[in-house]
ZAFIKOL-740440 format. One record per atom (N, C-alpha, C): x, y, z. Coordinates in steps of 0.02 Angstrom, whole numbers, plus 50000, padded with zeros to 5 digits. Layout:
<atoms>
XYZ
...
</atoms>
This chain:
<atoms>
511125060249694
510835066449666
510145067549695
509915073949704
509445075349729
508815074649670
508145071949690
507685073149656
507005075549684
506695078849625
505825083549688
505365077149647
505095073449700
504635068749692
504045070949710
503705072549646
503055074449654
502435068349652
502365068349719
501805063249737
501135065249710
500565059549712
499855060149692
499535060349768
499025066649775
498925067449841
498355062449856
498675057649895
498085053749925
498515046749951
498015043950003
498485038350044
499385041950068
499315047450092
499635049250111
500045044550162
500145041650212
500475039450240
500935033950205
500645032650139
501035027150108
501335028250059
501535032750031
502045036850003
502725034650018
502805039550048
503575036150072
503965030650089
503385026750119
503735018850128
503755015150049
503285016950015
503215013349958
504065014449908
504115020449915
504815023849872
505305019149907
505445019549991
505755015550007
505665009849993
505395007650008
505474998749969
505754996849903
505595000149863
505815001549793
506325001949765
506725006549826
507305008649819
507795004049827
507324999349887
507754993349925
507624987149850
507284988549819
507044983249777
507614982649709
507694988349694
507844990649633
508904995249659
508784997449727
509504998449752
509744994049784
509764988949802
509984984449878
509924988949924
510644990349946
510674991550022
510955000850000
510655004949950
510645011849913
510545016249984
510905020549979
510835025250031
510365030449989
509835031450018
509265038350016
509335042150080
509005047650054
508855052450114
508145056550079
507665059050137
507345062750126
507185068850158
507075074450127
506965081550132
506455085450105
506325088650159
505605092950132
505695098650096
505305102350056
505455109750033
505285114450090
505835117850051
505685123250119
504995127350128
504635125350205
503865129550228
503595124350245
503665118750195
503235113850159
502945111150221
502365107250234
502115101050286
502275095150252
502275089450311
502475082050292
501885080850240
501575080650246
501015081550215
500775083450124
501175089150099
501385092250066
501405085149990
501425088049926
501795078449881
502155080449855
502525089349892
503085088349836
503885085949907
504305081449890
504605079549947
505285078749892
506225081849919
506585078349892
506745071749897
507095068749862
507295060649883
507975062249873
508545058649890
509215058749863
509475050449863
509575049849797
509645042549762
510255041749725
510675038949726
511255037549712
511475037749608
510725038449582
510905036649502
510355037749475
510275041349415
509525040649385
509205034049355
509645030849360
509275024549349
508895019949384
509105022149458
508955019849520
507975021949522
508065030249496
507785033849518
507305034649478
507245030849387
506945031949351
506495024449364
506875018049379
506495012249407
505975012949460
506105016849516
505675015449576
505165022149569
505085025149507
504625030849487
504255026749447
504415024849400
504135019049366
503465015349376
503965010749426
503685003949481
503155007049520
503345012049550
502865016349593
502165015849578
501415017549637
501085016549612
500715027349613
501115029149693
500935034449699
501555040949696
501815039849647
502325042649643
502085048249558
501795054449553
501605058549497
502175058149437
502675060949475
503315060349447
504025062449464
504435059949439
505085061449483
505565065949447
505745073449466
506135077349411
507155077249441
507195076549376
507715082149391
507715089749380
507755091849461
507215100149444
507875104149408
507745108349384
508185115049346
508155120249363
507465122849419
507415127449439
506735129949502
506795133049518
506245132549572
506175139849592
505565143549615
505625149349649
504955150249650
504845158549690
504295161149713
503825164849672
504085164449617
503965170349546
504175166849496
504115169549439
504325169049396
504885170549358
504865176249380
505865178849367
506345175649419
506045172249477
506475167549522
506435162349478
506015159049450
506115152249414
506635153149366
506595159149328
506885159649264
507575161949259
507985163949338
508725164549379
508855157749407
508315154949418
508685146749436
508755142149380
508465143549344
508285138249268
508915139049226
509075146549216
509765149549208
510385147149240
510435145649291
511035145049350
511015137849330
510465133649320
510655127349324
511015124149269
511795119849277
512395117849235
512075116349178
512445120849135
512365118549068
512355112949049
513005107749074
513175104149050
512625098149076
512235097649104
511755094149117
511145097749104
511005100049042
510245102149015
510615101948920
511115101948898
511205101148844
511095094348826
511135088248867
511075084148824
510175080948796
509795085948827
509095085248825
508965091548786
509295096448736
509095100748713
509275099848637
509415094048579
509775093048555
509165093448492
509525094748433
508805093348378
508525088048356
508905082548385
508905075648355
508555072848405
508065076948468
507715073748525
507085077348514
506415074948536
505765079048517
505805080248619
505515084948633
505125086248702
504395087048708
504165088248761
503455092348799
503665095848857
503295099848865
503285103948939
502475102648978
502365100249036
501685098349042
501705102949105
501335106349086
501005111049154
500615106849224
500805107449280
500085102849315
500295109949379
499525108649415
499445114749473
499355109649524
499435113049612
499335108649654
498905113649701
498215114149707
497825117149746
497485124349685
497595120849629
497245128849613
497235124649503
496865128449487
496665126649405
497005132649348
497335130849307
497245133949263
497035133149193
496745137649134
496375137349093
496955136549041
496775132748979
497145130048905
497515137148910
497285143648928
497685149148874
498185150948950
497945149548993
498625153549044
499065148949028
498785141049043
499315136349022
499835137748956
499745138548892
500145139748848
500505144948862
500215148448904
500665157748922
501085155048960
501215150149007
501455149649038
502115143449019
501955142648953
502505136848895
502795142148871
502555145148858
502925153148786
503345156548834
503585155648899
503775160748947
504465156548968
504365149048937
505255145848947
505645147448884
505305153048829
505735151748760
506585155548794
506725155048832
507325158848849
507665151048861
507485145348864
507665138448869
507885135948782
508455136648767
508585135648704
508185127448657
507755125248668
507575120848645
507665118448555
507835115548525
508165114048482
507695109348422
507415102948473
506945098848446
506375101748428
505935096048414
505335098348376
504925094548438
504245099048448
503835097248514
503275091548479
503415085248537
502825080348511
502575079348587
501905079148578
501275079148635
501195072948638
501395067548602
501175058648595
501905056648631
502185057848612
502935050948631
503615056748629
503335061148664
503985064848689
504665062048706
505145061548671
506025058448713
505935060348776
505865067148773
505765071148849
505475075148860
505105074948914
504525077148945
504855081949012
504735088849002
504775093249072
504085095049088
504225093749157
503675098749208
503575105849233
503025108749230
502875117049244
502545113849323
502745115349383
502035114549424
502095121449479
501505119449478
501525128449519
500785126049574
501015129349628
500715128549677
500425136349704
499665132649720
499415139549774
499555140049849
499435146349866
499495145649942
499225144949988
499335143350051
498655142950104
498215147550118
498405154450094
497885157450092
497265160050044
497425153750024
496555154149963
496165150349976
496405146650043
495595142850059
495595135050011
496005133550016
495925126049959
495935121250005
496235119950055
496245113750099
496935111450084
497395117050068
498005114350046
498535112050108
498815107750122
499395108650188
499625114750186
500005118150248
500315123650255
500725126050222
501025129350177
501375131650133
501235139050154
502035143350159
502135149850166
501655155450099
502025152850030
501835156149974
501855150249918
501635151949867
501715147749799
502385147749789
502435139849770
503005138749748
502985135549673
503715139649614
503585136149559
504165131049551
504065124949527
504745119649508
504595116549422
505095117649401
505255115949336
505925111949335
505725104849305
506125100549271
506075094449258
506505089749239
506625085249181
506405079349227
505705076049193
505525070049235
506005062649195
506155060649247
506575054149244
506205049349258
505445048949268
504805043349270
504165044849320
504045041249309
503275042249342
502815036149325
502255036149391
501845029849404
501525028849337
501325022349349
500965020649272
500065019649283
499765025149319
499275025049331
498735021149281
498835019349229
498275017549192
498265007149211
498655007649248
498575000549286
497875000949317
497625004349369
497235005249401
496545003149362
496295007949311
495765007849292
495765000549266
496104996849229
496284989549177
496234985049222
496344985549303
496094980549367
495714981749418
495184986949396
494884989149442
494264984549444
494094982849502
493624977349523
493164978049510
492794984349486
492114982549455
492154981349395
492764979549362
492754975649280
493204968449301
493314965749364
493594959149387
492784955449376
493054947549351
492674942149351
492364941749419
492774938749454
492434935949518
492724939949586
492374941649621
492294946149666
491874944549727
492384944849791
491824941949862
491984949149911
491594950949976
491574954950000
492064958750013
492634953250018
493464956450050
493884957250005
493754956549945
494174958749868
494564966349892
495154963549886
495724969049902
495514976249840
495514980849847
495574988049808
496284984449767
496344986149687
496744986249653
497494990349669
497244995849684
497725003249699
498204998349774
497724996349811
498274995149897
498434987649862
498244983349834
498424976949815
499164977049752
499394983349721
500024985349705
500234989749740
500284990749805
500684993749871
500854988949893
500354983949910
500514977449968
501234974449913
500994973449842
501604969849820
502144973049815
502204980649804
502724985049817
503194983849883
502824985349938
503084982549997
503304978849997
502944973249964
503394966849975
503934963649939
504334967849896
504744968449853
504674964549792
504044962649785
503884958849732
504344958949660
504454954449639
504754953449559
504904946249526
505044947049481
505084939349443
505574935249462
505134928949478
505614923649499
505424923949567
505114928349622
504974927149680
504174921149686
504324918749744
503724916049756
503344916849808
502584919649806
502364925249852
501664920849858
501594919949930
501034914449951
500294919350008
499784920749996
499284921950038
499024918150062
499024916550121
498514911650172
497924912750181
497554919450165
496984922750157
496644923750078
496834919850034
496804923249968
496114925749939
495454922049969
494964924449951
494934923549852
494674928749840
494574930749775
495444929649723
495904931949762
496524930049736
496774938149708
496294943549753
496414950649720
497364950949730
497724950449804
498354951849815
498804950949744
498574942349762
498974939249705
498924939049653
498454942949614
498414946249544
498794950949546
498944954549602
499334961249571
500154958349598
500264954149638
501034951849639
501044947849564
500784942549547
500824941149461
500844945549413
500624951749417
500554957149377
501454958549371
501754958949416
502534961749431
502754954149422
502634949349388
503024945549395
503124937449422
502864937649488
502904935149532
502464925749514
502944918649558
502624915849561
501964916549610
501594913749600
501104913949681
500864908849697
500404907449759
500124903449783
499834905649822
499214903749842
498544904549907
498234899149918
497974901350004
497634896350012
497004899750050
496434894950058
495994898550116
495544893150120
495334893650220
494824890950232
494144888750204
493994892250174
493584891150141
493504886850063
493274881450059
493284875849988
492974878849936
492414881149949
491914882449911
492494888549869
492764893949901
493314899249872
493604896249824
494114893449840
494694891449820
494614887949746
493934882349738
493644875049703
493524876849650
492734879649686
491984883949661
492044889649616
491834893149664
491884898649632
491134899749627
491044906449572
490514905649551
490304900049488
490794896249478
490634891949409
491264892349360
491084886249333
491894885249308
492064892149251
491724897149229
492124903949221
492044909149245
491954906849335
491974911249381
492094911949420
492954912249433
493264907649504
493954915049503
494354909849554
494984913149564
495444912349516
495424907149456
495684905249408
495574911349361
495024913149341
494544915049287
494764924349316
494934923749346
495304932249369
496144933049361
496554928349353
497134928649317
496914926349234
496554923549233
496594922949169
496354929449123
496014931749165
495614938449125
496214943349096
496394943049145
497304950349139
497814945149103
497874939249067
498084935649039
498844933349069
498874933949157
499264932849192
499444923849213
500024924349225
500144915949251
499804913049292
499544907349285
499104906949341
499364903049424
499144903349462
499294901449542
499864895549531
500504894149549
500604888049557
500274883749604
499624884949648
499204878449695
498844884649729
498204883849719
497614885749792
497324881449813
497614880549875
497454875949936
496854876749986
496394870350005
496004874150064
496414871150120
496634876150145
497244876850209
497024881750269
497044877950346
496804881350387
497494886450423
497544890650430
498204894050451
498194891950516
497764890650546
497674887050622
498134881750635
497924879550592
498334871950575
498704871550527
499354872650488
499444873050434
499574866750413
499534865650346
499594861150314
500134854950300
500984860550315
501514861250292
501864854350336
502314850350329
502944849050338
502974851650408
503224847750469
503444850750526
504404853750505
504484850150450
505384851150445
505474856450383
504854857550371
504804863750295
505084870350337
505484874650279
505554882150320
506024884350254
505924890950262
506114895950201
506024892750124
505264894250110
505134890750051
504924897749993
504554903850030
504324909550002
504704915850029
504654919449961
504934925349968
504784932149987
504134930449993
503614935150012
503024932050041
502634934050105
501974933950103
501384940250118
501074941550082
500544946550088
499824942950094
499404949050142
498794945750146
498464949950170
497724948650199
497254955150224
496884948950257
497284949550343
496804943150375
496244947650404
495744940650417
495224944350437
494984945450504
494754951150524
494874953950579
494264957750595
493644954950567
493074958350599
492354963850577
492914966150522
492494971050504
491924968950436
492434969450405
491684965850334
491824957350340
492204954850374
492154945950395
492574943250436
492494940450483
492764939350532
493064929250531
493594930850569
494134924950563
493814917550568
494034914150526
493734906050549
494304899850543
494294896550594
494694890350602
494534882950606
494754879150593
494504872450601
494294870050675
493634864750655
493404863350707
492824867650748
492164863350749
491514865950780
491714867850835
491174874250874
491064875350929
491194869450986
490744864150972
490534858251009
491154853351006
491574853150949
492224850350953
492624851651011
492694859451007
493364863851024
493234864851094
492484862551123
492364863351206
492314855051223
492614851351174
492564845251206
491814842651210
491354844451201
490614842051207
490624833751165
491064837251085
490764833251047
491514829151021
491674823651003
492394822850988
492424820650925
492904819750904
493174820250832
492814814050798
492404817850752
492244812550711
492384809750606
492324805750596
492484800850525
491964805650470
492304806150419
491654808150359
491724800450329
491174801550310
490714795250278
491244795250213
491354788450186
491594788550116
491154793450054
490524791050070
490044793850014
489994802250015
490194805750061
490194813750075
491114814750080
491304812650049
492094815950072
492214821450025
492044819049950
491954825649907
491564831249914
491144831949951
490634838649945
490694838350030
491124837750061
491054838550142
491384845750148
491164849950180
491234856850212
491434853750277
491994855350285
492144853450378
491904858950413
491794857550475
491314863550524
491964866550537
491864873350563
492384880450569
492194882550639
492484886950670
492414889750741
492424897050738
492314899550782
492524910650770
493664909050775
493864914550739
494524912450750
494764921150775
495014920850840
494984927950855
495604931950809
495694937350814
496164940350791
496714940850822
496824940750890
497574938350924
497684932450902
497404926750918
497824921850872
497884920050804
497594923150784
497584923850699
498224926350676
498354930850706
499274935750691
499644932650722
499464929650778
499854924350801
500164918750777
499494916250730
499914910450679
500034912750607
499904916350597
500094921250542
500854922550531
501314925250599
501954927550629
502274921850619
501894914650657
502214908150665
502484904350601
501994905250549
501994904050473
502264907950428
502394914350459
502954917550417
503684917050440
503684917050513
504454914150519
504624909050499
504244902150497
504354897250500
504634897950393
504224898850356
504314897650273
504404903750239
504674910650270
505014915850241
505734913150241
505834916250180
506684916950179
507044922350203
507644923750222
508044925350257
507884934550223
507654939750247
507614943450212
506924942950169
506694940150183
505874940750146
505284943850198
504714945650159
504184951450167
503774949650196
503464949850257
502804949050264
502304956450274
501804954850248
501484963050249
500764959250235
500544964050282
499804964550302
499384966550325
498864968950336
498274975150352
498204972650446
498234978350481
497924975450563
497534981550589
496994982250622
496634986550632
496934989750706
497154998250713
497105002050788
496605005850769
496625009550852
496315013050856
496925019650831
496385026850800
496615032250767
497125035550816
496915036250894
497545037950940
498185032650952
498055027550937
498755021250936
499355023950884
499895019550913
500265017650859
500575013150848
500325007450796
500465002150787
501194997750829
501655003150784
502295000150794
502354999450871
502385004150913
502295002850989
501995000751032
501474997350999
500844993551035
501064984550990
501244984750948
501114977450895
501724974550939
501524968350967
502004963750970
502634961350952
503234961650979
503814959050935
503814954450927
504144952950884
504274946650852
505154945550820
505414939150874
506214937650857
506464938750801
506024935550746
506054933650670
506164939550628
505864945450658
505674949950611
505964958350633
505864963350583
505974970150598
505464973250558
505064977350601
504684980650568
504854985250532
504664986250477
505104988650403
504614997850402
503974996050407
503445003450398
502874999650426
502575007550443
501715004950449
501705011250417
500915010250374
500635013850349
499955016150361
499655020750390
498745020950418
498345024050348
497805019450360
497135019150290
496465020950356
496315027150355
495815027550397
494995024450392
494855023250432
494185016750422
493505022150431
493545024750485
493205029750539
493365035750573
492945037050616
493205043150651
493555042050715
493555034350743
493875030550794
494415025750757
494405022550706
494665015650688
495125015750631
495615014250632
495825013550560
496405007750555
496355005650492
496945000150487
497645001250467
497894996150473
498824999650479
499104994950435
499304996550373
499984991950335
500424991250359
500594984050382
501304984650422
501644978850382
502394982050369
502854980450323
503274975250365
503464969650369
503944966950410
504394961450375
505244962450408
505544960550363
505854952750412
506024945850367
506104941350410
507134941850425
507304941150503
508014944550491
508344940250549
507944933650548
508194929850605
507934923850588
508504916150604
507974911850587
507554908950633
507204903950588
506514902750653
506844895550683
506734896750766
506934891550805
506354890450848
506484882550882
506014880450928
505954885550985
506554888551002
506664894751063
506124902151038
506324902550988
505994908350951
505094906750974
504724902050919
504234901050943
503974898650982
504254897651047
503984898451127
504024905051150
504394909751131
504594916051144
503904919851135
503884919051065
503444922551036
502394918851069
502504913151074
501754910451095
501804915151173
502324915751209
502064918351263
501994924951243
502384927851214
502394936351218
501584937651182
501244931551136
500624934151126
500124933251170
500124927351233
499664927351287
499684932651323
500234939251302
500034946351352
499784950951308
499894949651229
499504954751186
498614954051190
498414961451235
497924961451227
497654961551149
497054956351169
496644954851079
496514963651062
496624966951012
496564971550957
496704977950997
497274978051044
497464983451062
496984985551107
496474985051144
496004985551187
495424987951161
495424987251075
494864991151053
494424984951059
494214979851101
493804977051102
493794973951187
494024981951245
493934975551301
493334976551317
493164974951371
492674974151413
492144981751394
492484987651399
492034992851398
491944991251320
492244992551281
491754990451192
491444987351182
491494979551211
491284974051207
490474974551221
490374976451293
489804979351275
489354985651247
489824987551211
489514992551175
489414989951082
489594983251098
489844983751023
490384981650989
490494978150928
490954976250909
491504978750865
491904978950843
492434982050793
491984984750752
491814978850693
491104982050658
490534985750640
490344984550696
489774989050716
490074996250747
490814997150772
490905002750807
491235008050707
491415002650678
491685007150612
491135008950537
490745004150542
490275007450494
489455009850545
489445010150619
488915015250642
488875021950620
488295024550603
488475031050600
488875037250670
489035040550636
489495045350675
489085049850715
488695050850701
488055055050759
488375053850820
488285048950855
488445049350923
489045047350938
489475047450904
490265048150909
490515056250935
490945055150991
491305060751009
492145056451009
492585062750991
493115061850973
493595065551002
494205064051040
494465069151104
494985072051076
495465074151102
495965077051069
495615084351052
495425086851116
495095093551091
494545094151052
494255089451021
493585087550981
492965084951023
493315084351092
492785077951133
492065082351146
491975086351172
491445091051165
490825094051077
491245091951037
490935090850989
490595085450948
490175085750940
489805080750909
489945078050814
490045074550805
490515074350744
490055070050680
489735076950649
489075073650588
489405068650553
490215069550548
490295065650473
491195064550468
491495061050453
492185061150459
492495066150421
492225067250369
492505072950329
492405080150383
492025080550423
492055086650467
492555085750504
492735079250515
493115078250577
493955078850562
494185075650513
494725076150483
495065081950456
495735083150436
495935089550405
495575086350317
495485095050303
495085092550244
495555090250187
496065093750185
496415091850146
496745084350138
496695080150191
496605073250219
496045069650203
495405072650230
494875068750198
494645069350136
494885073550099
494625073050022
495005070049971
495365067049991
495805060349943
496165056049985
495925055050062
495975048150069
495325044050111
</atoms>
């Protein structure tokens, strides 16, 4: 059955993969399709889906994080007497069992590019009484809840995507995101918090993606603060992390101010093990493999902190050779670290997810292109895997990072990872956004939070000088993402 999934405008590119996953989560192997309204741009949040069952369809609206709500529409048009000939036409026999006296409703008005005031709104409730409604209306805990939404057009100047004329759609929501997650984990009311603390909102995408649910066991090699894996425990999930860093993992800020002390806050299960584990080196079993069902992470790659691996400078050039910690320092010993580039960082990242994903399990994780790239055709293959989605989170007016969804669909062999170590000695490190000409101009970092003043941008922009990304972007793009 067809449904109009009215999206929340923002993070646009991750919309749709997210539904898909969901679908895959909550349908197996469910045949969807998607379709635009007619005029509409990709762009646009109102999009059909076609899903095999409302139950299918009421779960992955649900689960969703950017999903407004999902109807079964009743009617749609350009007017109002068009709404009120489709609302009509649509089968009785599927609107009686939601019109009954023994059910309470609401009708909730929402606009997309334009406001209306308490009294048009009610004018515009008093105008379905031709909808035989039966029940008695409750505003708290409606059985059922219909939607009014009405859209303006591109020609009022809103920053709206392209749309011919206003369009109105009316009908019966079968679920919707549970936005009040957001505010209840939003990191400026989290305990403990370090520079790279995942956003709450993309840290239930990453677990979306990654088909997160109960009974899975979902491991970060990057865990930092432990933001990911608060929101895969949130859905359920066993977890585990690890990271280079001791002081992270141990410490903390103090024993009620750690990575512990942030599941405990949301009164979530806590980690089954945070490890200080070098992904360089992993920790694991040479004969270990398919142990997790998921892995998510946000390696680091430069911008607010850059990669570190075992072993000093002076080690790793041979200067200096391997040396003993003293008995008396073994507890408070910090082992020395090296720069760890970002090609081989995904490199062993890939290696460690083929190697302890299960057959059909997630890896998903943040990698930085440039805004003219595209991931999927530039990112390295990999035997093990199929890239499932990428999703772009723009950084800059040059830079932005890419969610890339990947699914494990092969097992891992000694053949495999020789395959793969060579195919990464030809991946240029970060897509060339760091060769020789950047390099001296500058680093990832420095090229994404410089100011934009002396940024020029091509694609027909190159001649202009670009004050600010919001000038640079479609606006309707830069003002909610």
């Amino acid at each position: 059955m067809w449904y109009l999934c009215y999206f929340y405008h923002r993070l646009l590119d991750y919309r749709r993969p997210e539904v898909e996953a969901l679908t895959k989560l909550f349908g197996g192997s469910a045949k969807f399709e998607w379709k635009l309204p007619q005029h509409h741009h990709l762009d646009s949040p109102f999009h059909f889906i076609w899903l095999p069952s409302e139950d299918i369809a009421s779960k992955v609206a649900n689960r969703s994080i950017l999903v407004k709500c999902m109807l079964e529409l009743w009617g749609q048009g350009y007017s109002y007497e068009e709404l009120k000939t489709s609302v009509q036409t649509f089968p009785e026999e599927h609107k009686l069992p939601y019109l009954g006296v023994e059910s309470t409703f609401r009708i909730v008005v929402d606009t997309f590019g334009k406001v209306l005031s308490s009294d048009e709104q009610r004018e515009r409730i008093e105008s379905f009484s031709y909808i035989p409604f039966k029940g008695r209306v409750d505003l708290r805990n409606a059985d059922n809840r219909f939607w009014l939404i009405e859209t303006d057009d591109q020609f009022s100047n809103n920053g709206l995507p392209p749309t011919v004329q206003r369009t109105l759609y009316f009908g019966r929501e079968v679920g919707g995101a549970d936005r009040k997650l957001l505010p209840t984990f939003s990191l400026s009311n989290r305990k403990y918090l370090g520079p790279t603390a995942m956003d709450a909102e993309i840290a239930f995408l990453m677990a979306n993606q990654a088909l997160v649910q109960p009974g899975k066991l979902v491991y970060d090699p990057f865990v930092g603060t432990g933001s990911i894996l608060v929101a895969a425990s949130h859905f359920g999930a066993m977890t585990m992390g690890a990271d280079i860093d001791i002081r992270v993992v141990r410490n903390g800020r103090g024993p009620d101010c750690n990575v512990w002390s942030n599941f405990k806050q949301y009164d979530l299960p806590l980690p089954i093990s945070l490890i200080r584990a070098d992904n360089n080196l992993p920790p694991w079993r040479g004969d270990l493999q398919e142990i997790f069902d998921a892995i998510i992470c946000d390696p680091p790659y430069g911008v607010r902190a850059g990669g570190r691996k075992s072993g000093g400078r002076k080690l790793l050039k041979g200067v200096k050779g391997p040396y003993v910690i003293p008995e008396e320092k073994r507890k408070d010993h910090i082992p020395s670290t090296a720069p760890y580039s970002l090609v081989e960082c995904v490199h062993d990242l890939l290696d460690v997810a083929a190697r302890l994903l299960v057959m059909g399990g997630r890896l998903v994780f943040f990698y930085p292109v440039a805004i003219d790239e595209d991931a999927k055709d530039i990112f390295p293959d990999h035997k093990c895997f199929t890239l499932v989605s990428h999703s772009e989170q723009i950084l800059s007016t040059r830079y932005s990072r890419c969610l890339l969804t990947m699914e494990k669909t092969a097992r891992y062999t000694v053949d495999v990872a020789e395959m793969a170590r060579k195919k990464h000695l030809e991946f240029r490190e970060n897509h060339g956004m760091l060769t020789e000409e950047s390099r001296e101009n500058g680093t990832l970092r420095s090229k994404v939070f410089s100011p934009a003043d002396n940024l020029e941008v091509s694609s027909g922009l190159s001649e202009m000088n670009i004050k600010s990304d919001k000038d640079w972007k479609p606006k309707y793009r830069s003002k909610y993402v």
